[in-house]
C-alpha positions in Angstrom: 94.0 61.7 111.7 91.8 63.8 113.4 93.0 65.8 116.7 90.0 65.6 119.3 90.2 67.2 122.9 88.0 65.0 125.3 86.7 66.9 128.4 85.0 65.4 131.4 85.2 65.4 135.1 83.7 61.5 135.3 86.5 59.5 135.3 84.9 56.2 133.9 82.9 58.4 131.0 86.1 59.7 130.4 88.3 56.9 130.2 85.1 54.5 128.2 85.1 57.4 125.7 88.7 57.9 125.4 89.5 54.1 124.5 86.5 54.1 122.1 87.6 57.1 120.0 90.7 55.9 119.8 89.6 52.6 118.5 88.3 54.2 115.7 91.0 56.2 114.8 90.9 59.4 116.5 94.0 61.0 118.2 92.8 61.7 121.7 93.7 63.6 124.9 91.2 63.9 127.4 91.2 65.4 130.5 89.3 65.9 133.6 90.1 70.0 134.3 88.7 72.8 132.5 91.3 74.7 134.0 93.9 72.3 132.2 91.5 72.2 128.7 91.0 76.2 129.0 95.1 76.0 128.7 95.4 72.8 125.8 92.9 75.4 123.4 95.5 78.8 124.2 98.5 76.4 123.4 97.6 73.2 121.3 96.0 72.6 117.8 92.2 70.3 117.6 90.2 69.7 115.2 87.3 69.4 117.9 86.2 69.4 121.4 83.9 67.5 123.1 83.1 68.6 126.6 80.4 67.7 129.4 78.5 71.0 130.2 78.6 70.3 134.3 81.7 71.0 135.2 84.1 72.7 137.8 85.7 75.5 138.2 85.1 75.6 134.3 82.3 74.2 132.8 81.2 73.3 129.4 79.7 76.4 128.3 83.0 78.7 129.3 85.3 76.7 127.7 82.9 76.9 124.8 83.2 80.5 124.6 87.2 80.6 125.4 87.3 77.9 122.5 85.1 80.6 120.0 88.1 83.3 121.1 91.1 81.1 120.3 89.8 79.0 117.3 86.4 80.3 116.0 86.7 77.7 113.6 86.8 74.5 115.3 83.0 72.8 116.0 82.4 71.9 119.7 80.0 68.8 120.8 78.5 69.7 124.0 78.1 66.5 126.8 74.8 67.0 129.1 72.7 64.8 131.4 70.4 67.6 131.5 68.7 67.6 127.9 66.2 70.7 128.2 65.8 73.2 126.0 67.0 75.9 127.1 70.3 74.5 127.6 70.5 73.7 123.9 69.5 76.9 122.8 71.9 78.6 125.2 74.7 76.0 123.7 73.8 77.0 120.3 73.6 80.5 120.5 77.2 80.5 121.8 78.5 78.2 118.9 78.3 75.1 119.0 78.1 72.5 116.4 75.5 70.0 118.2 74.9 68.8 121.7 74.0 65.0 123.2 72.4 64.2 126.0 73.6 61.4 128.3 72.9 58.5 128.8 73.8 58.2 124.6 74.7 55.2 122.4 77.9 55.4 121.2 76.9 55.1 117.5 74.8 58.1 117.5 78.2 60.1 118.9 80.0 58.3 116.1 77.9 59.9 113.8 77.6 63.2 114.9 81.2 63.5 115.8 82.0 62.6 111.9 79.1 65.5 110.5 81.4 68.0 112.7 84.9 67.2 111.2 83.6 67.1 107.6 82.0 70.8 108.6 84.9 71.9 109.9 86.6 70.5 106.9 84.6 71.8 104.5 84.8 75.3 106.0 88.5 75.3 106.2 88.5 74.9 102.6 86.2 76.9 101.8 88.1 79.8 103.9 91.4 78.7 101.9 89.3 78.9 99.2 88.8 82.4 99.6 92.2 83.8 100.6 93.7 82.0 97.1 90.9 83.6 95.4 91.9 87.2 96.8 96.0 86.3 96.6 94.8 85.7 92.7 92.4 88.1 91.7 92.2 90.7 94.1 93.9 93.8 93.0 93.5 97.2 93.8 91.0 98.8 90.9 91.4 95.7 88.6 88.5 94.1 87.6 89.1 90.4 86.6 86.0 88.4 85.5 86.8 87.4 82.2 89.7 84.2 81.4 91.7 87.1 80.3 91.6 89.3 82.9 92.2 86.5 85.3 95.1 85.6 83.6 96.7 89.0 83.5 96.3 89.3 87.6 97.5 85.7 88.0 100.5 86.5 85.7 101.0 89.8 88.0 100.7 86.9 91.4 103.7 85.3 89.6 106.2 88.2 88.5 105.7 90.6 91.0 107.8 88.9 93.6 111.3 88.8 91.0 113.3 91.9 90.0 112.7 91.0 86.5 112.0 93.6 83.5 108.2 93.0 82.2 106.8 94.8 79.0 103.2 95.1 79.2 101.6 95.4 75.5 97.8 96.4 75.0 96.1 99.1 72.8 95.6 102.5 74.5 93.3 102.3 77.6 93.6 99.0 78.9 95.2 99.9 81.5 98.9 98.7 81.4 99.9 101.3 84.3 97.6 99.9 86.6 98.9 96.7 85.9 102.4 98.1 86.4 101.4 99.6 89.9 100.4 96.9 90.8 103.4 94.5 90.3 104.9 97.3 92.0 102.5 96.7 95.2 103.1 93.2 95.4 106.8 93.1 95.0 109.7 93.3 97.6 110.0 97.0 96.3 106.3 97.6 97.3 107.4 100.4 100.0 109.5 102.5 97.7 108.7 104.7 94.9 107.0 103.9 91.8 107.7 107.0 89.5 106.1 107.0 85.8 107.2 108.7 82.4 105.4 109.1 79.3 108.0 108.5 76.9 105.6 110.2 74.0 105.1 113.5 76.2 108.9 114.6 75.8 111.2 116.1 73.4 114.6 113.8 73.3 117.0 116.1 75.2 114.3 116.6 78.0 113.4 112.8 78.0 117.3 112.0 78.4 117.5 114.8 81.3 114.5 113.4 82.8 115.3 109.8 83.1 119.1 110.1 83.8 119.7 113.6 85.1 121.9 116.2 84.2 125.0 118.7 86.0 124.9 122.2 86.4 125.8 123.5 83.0 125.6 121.1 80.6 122.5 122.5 78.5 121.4 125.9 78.6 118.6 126.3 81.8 120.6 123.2 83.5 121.8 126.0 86.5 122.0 123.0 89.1 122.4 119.5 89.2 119.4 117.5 89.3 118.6 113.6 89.5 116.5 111.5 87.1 114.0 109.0 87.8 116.5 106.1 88.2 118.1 107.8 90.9 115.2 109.5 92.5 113.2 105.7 92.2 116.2 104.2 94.1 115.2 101.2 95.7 111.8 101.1 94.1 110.2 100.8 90.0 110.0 102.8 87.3 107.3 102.8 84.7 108.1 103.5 81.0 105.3 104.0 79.3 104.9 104.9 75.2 108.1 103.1 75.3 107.5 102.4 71.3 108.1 106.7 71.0 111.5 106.6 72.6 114.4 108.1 70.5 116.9 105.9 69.1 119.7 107.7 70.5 118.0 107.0 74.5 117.2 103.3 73.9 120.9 102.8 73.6 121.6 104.0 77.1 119.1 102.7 78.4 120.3 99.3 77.1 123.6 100.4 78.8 121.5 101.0 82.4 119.3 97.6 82.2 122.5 95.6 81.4 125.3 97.3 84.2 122.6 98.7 86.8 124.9 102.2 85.8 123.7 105.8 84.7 125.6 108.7 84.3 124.1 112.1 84.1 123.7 114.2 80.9 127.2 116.3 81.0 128.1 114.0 83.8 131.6 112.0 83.7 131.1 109.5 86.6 128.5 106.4 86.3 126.0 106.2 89.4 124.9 103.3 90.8 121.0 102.4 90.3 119.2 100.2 91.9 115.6 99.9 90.2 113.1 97.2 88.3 111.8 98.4 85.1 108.3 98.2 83.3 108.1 99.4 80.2 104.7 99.8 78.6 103.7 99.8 74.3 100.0 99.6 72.8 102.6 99.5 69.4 104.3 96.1 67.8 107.4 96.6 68.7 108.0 93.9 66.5 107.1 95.7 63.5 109.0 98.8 64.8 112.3 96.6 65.0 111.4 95.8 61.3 111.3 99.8 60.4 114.3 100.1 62.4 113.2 102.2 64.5 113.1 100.2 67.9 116.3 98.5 69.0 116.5 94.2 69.1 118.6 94.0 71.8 116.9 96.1 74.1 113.6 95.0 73.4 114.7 91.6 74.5 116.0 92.9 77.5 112.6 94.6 78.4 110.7 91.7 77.1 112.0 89.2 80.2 108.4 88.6 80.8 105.3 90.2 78.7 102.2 90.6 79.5 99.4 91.7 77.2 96.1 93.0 78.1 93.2 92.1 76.0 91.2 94.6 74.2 88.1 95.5 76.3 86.0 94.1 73.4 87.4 90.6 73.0 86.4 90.5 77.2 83.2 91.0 77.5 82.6 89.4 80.7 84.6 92.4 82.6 82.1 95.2 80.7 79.5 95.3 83.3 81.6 94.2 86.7 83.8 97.2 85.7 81.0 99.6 85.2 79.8 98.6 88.3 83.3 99.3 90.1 83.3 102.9 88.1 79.6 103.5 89.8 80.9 102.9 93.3 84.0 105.2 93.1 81.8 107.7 91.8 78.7 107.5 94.1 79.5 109.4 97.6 79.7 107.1 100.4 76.4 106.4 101.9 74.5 107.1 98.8 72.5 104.1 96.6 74.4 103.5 93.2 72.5 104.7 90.3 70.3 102.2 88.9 71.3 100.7 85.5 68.4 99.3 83.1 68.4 96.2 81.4 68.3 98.1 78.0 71.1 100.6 79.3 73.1 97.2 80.3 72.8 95.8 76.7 73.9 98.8 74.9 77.0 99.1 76.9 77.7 95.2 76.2 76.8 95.5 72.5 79.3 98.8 72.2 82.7 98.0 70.8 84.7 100.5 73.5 87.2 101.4 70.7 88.9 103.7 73.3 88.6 100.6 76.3 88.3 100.9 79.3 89.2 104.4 79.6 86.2 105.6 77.0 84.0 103.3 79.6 85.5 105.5 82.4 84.3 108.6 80.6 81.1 107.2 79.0 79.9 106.0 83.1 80.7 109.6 84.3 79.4 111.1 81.4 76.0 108.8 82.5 76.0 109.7 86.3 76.0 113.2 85.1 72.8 113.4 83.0 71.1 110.2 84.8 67.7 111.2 86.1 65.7 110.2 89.7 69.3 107.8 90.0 68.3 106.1 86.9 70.9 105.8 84.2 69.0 105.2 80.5 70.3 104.8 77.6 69.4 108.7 76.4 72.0 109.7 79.2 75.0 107.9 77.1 77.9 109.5 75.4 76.0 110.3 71.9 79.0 108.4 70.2 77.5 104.8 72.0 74.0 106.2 71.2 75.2 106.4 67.4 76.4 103.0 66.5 74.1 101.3 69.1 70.5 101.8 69.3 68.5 100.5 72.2 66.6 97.0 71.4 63.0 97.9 70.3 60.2 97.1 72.6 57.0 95.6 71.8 54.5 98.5 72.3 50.3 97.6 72.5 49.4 100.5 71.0 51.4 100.8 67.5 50.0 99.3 65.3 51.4 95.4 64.6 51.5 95.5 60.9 54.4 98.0 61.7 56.6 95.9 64.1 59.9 94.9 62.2 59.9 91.7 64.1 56.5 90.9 63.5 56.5 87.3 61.9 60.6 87.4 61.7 62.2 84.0 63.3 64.5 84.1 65.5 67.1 82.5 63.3 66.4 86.0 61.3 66.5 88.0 64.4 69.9 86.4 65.1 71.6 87.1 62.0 70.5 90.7 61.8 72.1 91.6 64.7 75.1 89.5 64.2 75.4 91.4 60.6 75.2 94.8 62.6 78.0 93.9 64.7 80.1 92.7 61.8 80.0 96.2 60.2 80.7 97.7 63.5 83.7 96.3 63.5 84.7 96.7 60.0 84.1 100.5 60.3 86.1 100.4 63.3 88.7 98.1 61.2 88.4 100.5 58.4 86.7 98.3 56.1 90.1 96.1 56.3 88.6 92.7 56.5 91.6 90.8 57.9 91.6 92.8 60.7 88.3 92.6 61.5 88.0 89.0 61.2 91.2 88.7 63.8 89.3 90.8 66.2 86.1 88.9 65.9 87.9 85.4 66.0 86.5 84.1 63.1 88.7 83.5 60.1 88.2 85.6 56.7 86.2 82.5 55.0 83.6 82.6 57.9 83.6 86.3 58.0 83.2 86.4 54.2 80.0 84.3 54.8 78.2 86.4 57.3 78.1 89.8 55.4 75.3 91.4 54.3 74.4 89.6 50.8 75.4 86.4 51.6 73.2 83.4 51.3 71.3 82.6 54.7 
């Protein structure tokens, strides 16, 4: 039921239009101050306010602009016996939703009283609209256009507000830390520290000293005692990335730390306390490492509470050009136009493979900005790699001569499957001729893919 404040200083206008509202529905309260309406809109909810425009001490166009300061949002119908026009361009210009002049019928009110709650409806959903769409998808430096993406940030909506381990799996340069941080920035833990180690970048004893500390003494160069990243992260997360390339020996303590919230230093005697959420982060099968037996079951059940795996760039084509776009307005100073990006650039950079992900974009779009001319980036100023497996879609040129033209005559069902057979070999370089994988990563299964190489029947 809609909430509508009634304001009029006519007593018998007032009390007509009161009873008639509220025979159709409406919840009501109408009064005769402004002075007493200024202080309903600071204290009570309406979905709308109708109010004559000669008034005192208050009239109608004052309470229409306290009404614009307290709720912006809620459409005002403005009363007047004087119906020129500069009073309903004044009325308008201040905010309001539509104005009547009196004497009215009461039908036409009706009406226009109904057009302002379904606005105001339809703009209150439409705001809701918006603030679900940035709770979802709006994370810092994430680009989420494609199904995939989408679902990765919605997943990150959902687990970021538990304590709960997560393993994020995705090849290299997909971006599983940013995805980490930003768990981290939506969680309870979101004003502590997020600290980060790089399983692969350490020898065993210095990993083991890294993550868990070590006393004064206990190796030779340890001449003080110093905390590891589960005590320095106290309170906040700690990223594990490469966690595939952690030693045996390690993964068995910390399965001891995830399972008794314990540590004890390298050397050490007495077990410390810890307080942190871990992600741990693998662009390996752990799976298949479990298999070689070199990756423990248990813990990677214990870090696999909740995964999360990030598509290769390739399989998500929708985020290709929203993401180079990002990378072009971090790069370009502030207060600068963006480079422009041709069409024939823009298909290129679709029709690339990004074997490397998002990261090899990152590179390739600096790598552009750097050689682009007159703020232009064309296809000659891309990494050479990209210029080598893709080459730019010929153009139709007047003055070569026709005979020439590989397309002259060709249907486009021809067309079509040429360039569909010269992204299947792409892929099966990139796959290393292995055809299993290659028709996994196209989606496609190896009878279809079998059927669409070069020397099969059109």
């Amino acid at each position: 039921m809609a909430r509508i404040l009634l304001v009029d200083d006519e007593p018998r206008m007032l009390s007509l239009m009161n009873s008639l509202l509220k025979a159709e529905g409406y919840d009501v309260m109408s009064v005769q101050d402004g002075n007493k309406a200024r202080d309903l809109l600071n204290t009570e909810i309406f979905d709308l306010m109708i109010s004559d425009i000669r008034m005192t001490p208050i009239n109608g166009m004052e309470l229409l602009k306290i009404s614009r300061g307290v709720r912006p949002t809620m459409p005002v119908i403005i009363l007047t016996a004087f119906g020129s026009v500069e009073t309903a361009i004044e009325a308008m210009k201040l905010g309001t939703f539509d104005y009547v002049t009196k004497p009215f019928k009461m039908d036409e009110l009706l009406i226009t009283i109904q057009r302002a709650l379904e606005y105001s409806r339809a703009l209150s959903e439409n705001l809701e609209l918006k603030e679900e769409l940035v709770g979802r998808y709006k994370f810092e430096n994430i680009v989420a256009e494609s199904p995939a993406m989408r679902h990765v940030c919605e997943m990150i909506k959902r687990v970021a507000p538990a304590d709960t381990t997560v393993l994020i799996t995705g090849e290299s340069g997909t971006g599983k830390e940013l995805v980490a941080k930003a768990i981290h920035a939506y969680s309870r833990r979101k004003d502590k520290r997020f600290l980060a180690v790089n399983c692969a970048a350490l020898p065993e004893a210095l990993l083991e000293s890294e993550m868990f500390g070590h006393m004064k003494g206990s190796f030779t160069g340890a001449s003080a005692n110093k905390e590891g990243l589960f005590e320095t992260a106290s309170g906040g997360t700690l990223f594990l990335d490469e966690i595939s390339s952690m030693p045996i020996g390690i993964q068995g303590k910390l399965l001891r730390v995830l399972q008794e919230k314990e540590i004890r230093r390298v050397g050490g005697n007495d077990d410390i306390s810890i307080d942190v959420r871990v992600i741990a982060a693998t662009n390996t099968s752990l799976e298949s490492l479990i298999q070689q037996g070199k990756f423990r079951e248990d813990l990677y059940y214990r870090l696999s509470v909740i995964p999360i795996e990030i598509k290769p760039l390739r399989d998500r084509q929708d985020d290709i050009l929203p993401l180079v776009y990002h990378i072009l307005r971090h790069e370009t100073p502030e207060g600068k136009d963006l480079p422009k990006l041709l069409p024939e650039t823009k298909d290129m950079l679709e029709r690339y493979t990004w074997p490397g992900n998002v990261r090899e974009l990152e590179n390739a779009v600096k790598h552009a900005i750097t050689f682009s001319v007159e703020g232009k980036i064309t296809p000659d100023v891309l990494p050479p790699r990209i210029l080598n497996q893709i080459q730019p879609l010929a153009k139709p040129n007047a003055s070569t001569d026709p005979a020439s033209d590989p397309y002259r005559n060709k249907s486009l069902k021809s067309f079509l499957r040429e360039r569909e057979r010269e992204y299947l070999e792409q892929v099966l370089s990139l796959s290393k001729g292995d055809k299993e994988q290659a028709a996994k990563s196209l989606k496609i299964s190896l009878a279809t893919l079998y059927r669409k190489l070069p020397g099969a029947p059109e």
